[in-house]
N, C-alpha and C positions, 0 to 999 in steps of 0.2 A: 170800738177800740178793744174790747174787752174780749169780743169774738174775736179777732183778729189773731190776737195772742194768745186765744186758745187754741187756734189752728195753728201757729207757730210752736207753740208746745209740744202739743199734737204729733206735728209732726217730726219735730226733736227726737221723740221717744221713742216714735218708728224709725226711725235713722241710728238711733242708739243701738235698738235690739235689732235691726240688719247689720249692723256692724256687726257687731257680739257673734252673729254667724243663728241664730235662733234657728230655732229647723220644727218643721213637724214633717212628717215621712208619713204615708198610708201605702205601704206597698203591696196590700191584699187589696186595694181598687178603692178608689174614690167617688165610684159613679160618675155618669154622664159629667162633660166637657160643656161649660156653656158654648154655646155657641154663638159667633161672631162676623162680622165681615165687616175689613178695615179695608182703609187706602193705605199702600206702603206711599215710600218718599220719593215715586215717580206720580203718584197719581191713582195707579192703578190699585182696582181692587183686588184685595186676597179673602176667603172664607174658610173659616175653619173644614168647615165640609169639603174642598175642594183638593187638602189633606192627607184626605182620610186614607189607607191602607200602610202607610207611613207610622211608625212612633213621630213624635213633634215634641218638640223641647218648646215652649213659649215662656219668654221670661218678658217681666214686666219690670221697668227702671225708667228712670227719669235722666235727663241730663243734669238737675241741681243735685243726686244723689251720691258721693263721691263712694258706698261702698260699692255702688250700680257700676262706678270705674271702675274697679279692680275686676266685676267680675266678667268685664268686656275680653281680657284676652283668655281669658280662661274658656270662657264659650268661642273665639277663636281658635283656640285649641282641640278641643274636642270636635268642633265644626269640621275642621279639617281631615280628620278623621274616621266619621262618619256622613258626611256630608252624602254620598250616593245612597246610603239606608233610610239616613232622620231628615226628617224636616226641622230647621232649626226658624226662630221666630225670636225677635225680638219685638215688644210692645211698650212705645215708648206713650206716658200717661202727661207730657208737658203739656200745659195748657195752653202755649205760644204755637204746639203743635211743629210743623215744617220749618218756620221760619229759626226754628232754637236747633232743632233734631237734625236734621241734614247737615248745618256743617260739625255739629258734635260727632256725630257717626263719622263725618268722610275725617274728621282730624285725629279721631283714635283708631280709624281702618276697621270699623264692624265690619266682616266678611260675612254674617249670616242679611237673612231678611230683617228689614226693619220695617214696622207697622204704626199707623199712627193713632192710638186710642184714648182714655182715661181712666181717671183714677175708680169711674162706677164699675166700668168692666171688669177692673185689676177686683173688686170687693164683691165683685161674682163667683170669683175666681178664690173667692175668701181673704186674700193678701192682706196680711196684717204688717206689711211693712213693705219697702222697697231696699233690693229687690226679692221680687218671689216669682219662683221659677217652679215651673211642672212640667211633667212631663204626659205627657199623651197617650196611652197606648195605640194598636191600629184599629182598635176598638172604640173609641172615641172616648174610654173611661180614664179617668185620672189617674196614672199610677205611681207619682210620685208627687210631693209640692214640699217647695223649700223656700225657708224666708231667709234671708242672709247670703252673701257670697258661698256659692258654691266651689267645693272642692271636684279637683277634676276625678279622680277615684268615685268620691261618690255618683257624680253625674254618669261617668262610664259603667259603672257598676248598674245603674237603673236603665241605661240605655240597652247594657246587653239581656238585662229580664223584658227587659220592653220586645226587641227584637225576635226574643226567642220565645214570648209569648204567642202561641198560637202556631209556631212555625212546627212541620208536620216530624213524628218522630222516627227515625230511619227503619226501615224493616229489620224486624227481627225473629 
């Protein structure tokens, strides 16, 4: 009983401080991406490596997570956007998996990928709350991670270092 409510706690506190917007930023590189290979919510499998030449946004949220709602249209937004440059990934950590995730994505209209993972891979990824989002370079090094709803400025702002990382600089 007593564990119970410690991981009810627990996880309280992480939903508080993603609310609140908490953030850690590393925009000089994060190192190496774990790496992964999930089922999205047809079955099939996606690998982080198979990615790779792309910036990749992977955000990690849950369906019981309501700041994880808010920050559903907001990575529709930018998805839209970018979508022919970035790989966009959502990785959802519910433990029901499919049977919770599929119609929570199809009733709030996620337009990116949806992945179906857990809470260990989310805490490889270091994530001290939900949600927490990074971003990828095409480098496979971390070059952004955020715990909290993201603003669309800041996410645009990392996508276009993302992009323009590595990209070749015009004759001069």
């Amino acid at each position: 009983m007593r564990r119970a409510q410690a991981r009810v706690l627990a996880a309280a506190v992480l939903a508080i401080a993603a609310a609140l917007g908490c953030r850690v930023e590393d925009s000089a590189g994060g190192g190496p991406a774990p790496e992964w290979t999930l089922p999205d919510l047809e079955g099939r499998t996606v690998a982080l490596a198979d990615l790779r030449g792309k910036p990749v946004v992977l955000d990690f949220w849950a369906t019981w997570c309501t700041p994880c709602e808010f920050q559903i249209p907001i990575l529709n937004e930018v998805f839209e956007r970018y979508r022919d440059r970035v790989e966009f990934v959502g990785v959802a950590v519910d433990v029901d998996g499919r049977e919770v995730v599929a119609p929570f994505a199809k009733e709030r209209a996620i337009a990116y990928r949806v992945l179906l993972g857990d809470e260990e891979l989310a805490q490889r990824y270091g994530a001290r709350g939900f949600p927490s989002l990074y971003v990828i370079g095409k480098d496979g090094n971390i070059a952004l991670s955020h715990v909290g709803v993201i603003d669309v400025d800041d996410l645009e702002e990392a996508l276009d270092r993302a992009l323009a990382a590595g990209a070749k600089a015009p004759p001069g």
